[in-house]
C-alpha positions in Angstrom: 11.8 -44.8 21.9 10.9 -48.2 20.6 8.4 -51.1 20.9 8.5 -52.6 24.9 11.0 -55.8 24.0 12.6 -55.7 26.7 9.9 -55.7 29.3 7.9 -59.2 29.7 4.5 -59.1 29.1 1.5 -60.8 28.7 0.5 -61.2 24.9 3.7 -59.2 23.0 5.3 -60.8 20.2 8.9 -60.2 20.1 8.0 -56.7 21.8 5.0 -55.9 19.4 1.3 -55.7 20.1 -1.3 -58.6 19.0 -5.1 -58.7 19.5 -6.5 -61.7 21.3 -7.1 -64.9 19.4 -10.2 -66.4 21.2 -9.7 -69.6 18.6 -6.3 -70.1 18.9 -6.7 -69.3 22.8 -3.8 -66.9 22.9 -4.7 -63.3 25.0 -4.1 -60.0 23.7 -1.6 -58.1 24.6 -1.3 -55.8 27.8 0.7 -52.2 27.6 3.2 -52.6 30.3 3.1 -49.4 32.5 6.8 -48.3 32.2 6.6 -48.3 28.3 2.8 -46.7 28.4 5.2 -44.0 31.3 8.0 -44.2 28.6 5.7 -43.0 25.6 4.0 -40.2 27.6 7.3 -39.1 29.0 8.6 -38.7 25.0 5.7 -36.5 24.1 5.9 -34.5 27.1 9.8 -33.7 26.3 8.6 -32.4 23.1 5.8 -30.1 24.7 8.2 -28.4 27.3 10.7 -28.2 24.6 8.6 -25.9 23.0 8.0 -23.4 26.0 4.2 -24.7 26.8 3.4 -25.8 29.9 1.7 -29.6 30.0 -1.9 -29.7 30.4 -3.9 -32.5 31.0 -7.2 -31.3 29.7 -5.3 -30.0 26.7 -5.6 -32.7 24.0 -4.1 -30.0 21.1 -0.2 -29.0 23.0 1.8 -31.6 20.9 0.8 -30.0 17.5 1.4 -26.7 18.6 4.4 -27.9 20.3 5.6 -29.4 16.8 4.3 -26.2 14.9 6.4 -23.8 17.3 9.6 -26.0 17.0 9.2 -25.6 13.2 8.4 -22.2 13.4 11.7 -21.6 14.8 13.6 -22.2 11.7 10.3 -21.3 9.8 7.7 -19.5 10.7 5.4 -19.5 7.8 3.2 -22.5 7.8 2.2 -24.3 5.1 -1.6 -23.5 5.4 -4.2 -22.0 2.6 -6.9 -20.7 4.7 -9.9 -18.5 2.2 -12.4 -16.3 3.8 -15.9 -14.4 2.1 -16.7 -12.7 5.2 -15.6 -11.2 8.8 -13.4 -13.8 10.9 -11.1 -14.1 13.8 -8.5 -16.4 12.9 -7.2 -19.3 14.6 -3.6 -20.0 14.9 -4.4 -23.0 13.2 -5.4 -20.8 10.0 -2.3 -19.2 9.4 -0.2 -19.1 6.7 -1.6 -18.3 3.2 -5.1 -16.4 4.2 -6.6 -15.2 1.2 -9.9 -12.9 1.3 -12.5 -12.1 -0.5 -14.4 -9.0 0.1 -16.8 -8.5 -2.8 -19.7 -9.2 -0.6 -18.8 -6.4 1.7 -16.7 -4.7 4.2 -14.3 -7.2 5.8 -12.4 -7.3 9.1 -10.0 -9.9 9.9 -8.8 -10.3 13.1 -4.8 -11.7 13.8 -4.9 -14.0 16.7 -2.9 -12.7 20.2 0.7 -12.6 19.3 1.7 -14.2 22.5 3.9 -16.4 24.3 1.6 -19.7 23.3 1.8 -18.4 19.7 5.4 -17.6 19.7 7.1 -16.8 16.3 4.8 -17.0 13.5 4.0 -15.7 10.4 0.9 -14.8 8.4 0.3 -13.6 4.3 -2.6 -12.1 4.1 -4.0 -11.3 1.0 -6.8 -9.5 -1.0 -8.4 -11.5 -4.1 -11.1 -9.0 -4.9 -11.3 -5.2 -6.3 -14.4 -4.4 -5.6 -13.0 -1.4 -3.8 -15.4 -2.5 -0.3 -13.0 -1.9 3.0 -11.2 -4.7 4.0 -9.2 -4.4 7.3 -6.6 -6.8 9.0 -6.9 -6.1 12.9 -4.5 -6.7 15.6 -6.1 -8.4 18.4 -6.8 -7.1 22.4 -4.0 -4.6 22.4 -1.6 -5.8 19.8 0.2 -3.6 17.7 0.9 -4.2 13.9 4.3 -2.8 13.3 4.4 -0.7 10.2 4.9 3.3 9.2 7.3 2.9 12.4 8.8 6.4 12.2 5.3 7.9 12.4 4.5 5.9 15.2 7.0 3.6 17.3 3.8 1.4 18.1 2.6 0.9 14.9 -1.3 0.5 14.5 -3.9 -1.5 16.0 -5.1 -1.8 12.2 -4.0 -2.0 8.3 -6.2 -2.2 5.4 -5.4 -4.0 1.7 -6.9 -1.9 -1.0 -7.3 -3.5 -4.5 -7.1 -6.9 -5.8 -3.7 -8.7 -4.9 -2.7 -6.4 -2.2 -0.9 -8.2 0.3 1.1 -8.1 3.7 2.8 -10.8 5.3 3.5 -10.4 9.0 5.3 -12.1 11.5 4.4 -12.4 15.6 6.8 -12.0 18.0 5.1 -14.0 20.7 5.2 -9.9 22.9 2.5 -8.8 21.9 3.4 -7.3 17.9 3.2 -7.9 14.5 5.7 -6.9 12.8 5.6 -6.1 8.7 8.2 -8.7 7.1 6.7 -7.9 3.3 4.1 -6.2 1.5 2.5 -6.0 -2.6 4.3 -2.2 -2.5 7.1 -0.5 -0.3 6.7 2.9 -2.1 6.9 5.8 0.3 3.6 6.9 2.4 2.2 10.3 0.8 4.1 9.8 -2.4 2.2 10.6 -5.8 2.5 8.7 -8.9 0.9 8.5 -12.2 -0.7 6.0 -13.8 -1.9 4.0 -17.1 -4.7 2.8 -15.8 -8.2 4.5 -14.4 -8.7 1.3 -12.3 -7.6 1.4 -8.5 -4.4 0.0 -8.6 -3.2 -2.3 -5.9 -0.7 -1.8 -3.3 -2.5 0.5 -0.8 -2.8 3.6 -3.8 -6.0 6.2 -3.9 -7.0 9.1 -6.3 -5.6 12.5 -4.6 -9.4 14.0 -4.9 -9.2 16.2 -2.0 -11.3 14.2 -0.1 -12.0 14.2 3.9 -11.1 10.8 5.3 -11.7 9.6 8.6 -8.7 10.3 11.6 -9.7 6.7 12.8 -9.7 5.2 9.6 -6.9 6.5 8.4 -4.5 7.1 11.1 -0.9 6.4 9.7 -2.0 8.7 6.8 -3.0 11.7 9.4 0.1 11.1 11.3 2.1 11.5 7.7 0.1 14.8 6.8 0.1 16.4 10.2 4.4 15.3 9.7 4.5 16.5 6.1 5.1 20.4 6.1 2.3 20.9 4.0 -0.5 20.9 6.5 -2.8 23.9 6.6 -6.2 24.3 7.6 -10.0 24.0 5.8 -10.1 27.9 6.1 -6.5 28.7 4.5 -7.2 26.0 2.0 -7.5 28.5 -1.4 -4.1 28.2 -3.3 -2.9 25.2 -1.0 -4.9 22.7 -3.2 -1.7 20.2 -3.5 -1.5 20.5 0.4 -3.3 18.4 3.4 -5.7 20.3 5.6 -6.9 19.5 9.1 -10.4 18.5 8.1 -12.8 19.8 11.1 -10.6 20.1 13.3 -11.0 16.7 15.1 -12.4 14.4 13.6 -11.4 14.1 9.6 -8.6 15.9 7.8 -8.2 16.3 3.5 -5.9 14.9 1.4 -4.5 16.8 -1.6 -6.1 17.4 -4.6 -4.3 17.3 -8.2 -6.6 16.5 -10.4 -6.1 18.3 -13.6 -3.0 19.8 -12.5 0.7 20.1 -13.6 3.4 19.4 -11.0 6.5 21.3 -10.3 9.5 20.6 -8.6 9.3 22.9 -5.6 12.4 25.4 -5.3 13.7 24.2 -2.3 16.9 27.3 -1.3 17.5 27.5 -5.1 15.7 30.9 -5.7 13.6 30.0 -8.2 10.2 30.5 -8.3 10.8 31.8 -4.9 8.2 32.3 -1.9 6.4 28.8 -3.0 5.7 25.9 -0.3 5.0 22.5 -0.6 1.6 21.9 -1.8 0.8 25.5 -3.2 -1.2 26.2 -6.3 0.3 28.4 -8.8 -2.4 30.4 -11.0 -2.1 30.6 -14.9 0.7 33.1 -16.4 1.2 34.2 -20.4 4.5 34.2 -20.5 6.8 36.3 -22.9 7.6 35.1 -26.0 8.8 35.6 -29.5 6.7 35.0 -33.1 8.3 36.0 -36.2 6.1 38.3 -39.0 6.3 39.9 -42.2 6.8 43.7 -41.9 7.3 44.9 -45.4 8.0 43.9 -49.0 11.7 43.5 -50.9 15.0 41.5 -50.1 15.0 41.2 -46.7 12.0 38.4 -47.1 13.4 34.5 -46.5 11.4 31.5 -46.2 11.7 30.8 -42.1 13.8 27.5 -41.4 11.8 24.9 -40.7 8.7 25.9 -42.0 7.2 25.0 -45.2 7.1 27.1 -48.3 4.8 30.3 -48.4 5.4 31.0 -44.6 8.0 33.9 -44.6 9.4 35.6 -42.0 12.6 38.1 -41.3 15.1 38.6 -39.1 13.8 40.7 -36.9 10.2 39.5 -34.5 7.4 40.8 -32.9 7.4 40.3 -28.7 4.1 38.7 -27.7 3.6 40.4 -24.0 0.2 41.3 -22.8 2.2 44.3 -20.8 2.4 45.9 -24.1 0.5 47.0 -27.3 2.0 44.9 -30.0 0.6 42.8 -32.6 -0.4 40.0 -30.3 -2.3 41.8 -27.7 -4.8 42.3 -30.4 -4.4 39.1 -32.7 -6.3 38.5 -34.9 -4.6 42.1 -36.0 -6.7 43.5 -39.6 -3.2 44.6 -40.6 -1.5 41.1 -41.1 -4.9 39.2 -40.9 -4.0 37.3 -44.3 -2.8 34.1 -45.6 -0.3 36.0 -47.4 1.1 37.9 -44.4 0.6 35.9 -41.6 0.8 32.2 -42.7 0.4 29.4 -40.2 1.9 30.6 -37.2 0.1 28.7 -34.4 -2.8 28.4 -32.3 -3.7 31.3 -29.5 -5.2 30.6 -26.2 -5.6 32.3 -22.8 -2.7 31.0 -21.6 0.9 29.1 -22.5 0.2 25.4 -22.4 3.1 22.5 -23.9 1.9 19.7 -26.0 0.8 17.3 -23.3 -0.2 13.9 -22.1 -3.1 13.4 -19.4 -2.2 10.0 -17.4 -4.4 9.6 -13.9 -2.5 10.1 -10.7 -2.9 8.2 -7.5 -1.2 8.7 -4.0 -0.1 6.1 -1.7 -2.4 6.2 0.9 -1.1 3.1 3.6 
C-alpha cells in the first residue's frame, strides 16, 4: 500500500494529494480509480481476515475486525467502562467494567458470545458494599461457565457480593462464557471464620439458616441438593448444620451455625459414631477429676501449680452427675470454706473450654 506514484494523474505531486490553487491556476488533485480500488481492496483483506463478512451499510467492520485480530493473541481490551445502574453492554464496553450498585439492585447484561464477537474477554467488577444484588447475566441463551461439576452448562447468571468482588470471563464466540478468574476460588459450600462482622467479598454470606430463592440461587441449590447433608423443613430439629429443601419447590435453607462449635465429623473412624454431616450434637457434662481436702495430718501438700493455701492430696473426688459425690451437690456445706475448698474453678451447666467467638461466613457462589 502506498501513495498512487505510479499512476498519472491530474493534480498529484510526486504521487501525493494537493488541493486546488485557484491563484496559481493549478487543479486539485483527482483519486485515480485503481488506487481509490487498491485502498478499499486493503481494508477489505483485513475485514475477511477476521472471519466477518463485508458489509456495505456497515461503517463499524474494520474496528471490530482490528479488535478480533488482537483479541487473538489478547483478548482483554484495553477499555474502562463504569456503570451506576442496569445496562446491556456493548462489545465496545468491554474490558475493565466496573459497577456501582449503591443506588440499587443491578443487572448487567454480557453481550452474545457469538461468532461476530469471537474471543473476548470481560473483568467485571463490584466497587460498592452496600450489600444491594448485583447480577452479571448471560445474554439470549448463553451460558456462563462456572460450578461446572454441578452443572456442565453453567448458569444463565452470577452475582458479585461485596465491594471488590470480581470475575473476569472470556467468550468463546459458541455461545459461553467461560470463568478465566475470580476475587476468590475457595470451594462452593465451604465455611470459614472471620475477623471481621462486615460482608466480606468474594461471593461469602452469614450461614443464618435462611431460605433463599431456587432461582436466585441455583449453583448453591444444585451444591446442597449434591452435598449429603440435605434433609427436609420437617426433619430439620438436630440437623441445624445441614441444608433443607425449603418448601418443597420453590426455596430451600442453608445451614445455620451461629453460636455453635464445629467438629470434625467421624467419617469410618468410630468415633462419636452414628453422626452425619450437618447434625447438632446437644450439651454433655462430661467426667472429670477435681482434687479436695479430705482430712487433716501429713498426707496434706500444696497441689503443683497452684498457689499457696490451695491444698490438695493424692487421691480426687470424680465429678459425674451419674453419681452422688461432692459435685452433684456443689456448693457442698461440708467443704464450703476457704480453708477446705480453695479456689478450685468456676461451675456451670455444662463443660465449656476457654474460647474465642470470631463470625463465620459460608461461600455462597
Amino acid at each position: 500500500m502506498d501513495y498512487p506514484k505510479s499512476v498519472p494523474s491530474v493534480g498529484l505531486v510526486n504521487g501525493r494529494f494537493v488541493d486546488e490553487n485557484p491563484v496559481a491556476g493549478t487543479p486539485g488533485s483527482l483519486i485515480p480509480a485503481v488506487w481509490g480500488n487498491s485502498v478499499t481492496q486493503e481494508i477489505l483483506n483485513v475485514i475477511t481476515g477476521a472471519g466477518l463478512t463485508a458489509a456495505e451499510a456497515d461503517t463499524g467492520q474494520l474496528l471490530k475486525a482490528i479488535q478480533l485480530i488482537i483479541g487473538a493473541t489478547s483478548p482483554m481490551r484495553s477499555v474502562v467502562t463504569r456503570l451506576a445502574s442496569s445496562k446491556a453492554l456493548s462489545d465496545q464496553e468491554l474490558g475493565l467494567v466496573l459497577i456501582d450498585g449503591s443506588p440499587g439492585a443491578t443487572t448487567i447484561t454480557l453481550p452474545d458470545a457469538n461468532v461476530g464477537l469471537g474471543v473476548c474477554d470481560v473483568i467485571v467488577r463490584r466497587v460498592d458494599n452496600s450489600g444491594n444484588r448485583m447480577v452479571v447475566q448471560a445474554s439470549g441463551p448463553d451460558r456462563i461457565r462456572f460450578h461446572t461439576h454441578l452443572s456442565a452448562s453453567g448458569y444463565s447468571f452470577l452475582v458479585l457480593m461485596g465491594g471488590g468482588d470480581w470475575w473476569h470471563l472470556r467468550s468463546d464466540g459458541a455461545g459461553s462464557w467461560w470463568q478465566v478468574g475470580r476475587c476468590d476460588n475457595s470451594a462452593l459450600g465451604r465455611p470459614f471464620f472471620e475477623t471481621s462482622t462486615t460482608l466480606n467479598p468474594g461471593g461469602y454470606g452469614v450461614p443464618n439458616g435462611d431460605l433463599l430463592k431456587r432461582s436466585e440461587w441455583p449453583w448453591l441449590w444444585d451444591f446442597a441438593r449434591t452435598s449429603g447433608a440435605l434433609t427436609t423443613e420437617a426433619a430439620r430439629a438436630g440437623m441445624e448444620g445441614g441444608w433443607t429443601s425449603g418448601d418443597g419447590a420453590t426455596n430451600f435453607r442453608i445451614p445455620e451455625i451461629r453460636g455453635e462449635f464445629l467438629r470434625v465429623l467421624s467419617e469410618g473412624r468410630n468415633i462419636d459414631t452414628g453422626r452425619v454431616a450437618g447434625s447438632l450434637q446437644a450439651h454433655a457434662l462430661q467426667s472429670h477429676n477435681h482434687y479436695l481436702p479430705t482430712g487433716t495430718g501429713a498426707n496434706y501438700k500444696p497441689a503443683p501449680g497452684i498457689p499457696d493455701g490451695v491444698w490438695d492430696v493424692g487421691t480426687n473426688v470424680n465429678f459425674s452427675p451419674t453419681t452422688t459425690t461432692v459435685a452433684t451437690t456443689y456448693p457442698n456445706p461440708a467443704f464450703d470454706s476457704d480453708t477446705y475448698i480453695g479456689n478450685i474453678g468456676n461451675f456451670s451447666g455444662e463443660t465449656r473450654p476457654r474460647n474465642i467467638a470470631f463470625p463465620a461466613r459460608i461461600k455462597l457462589i
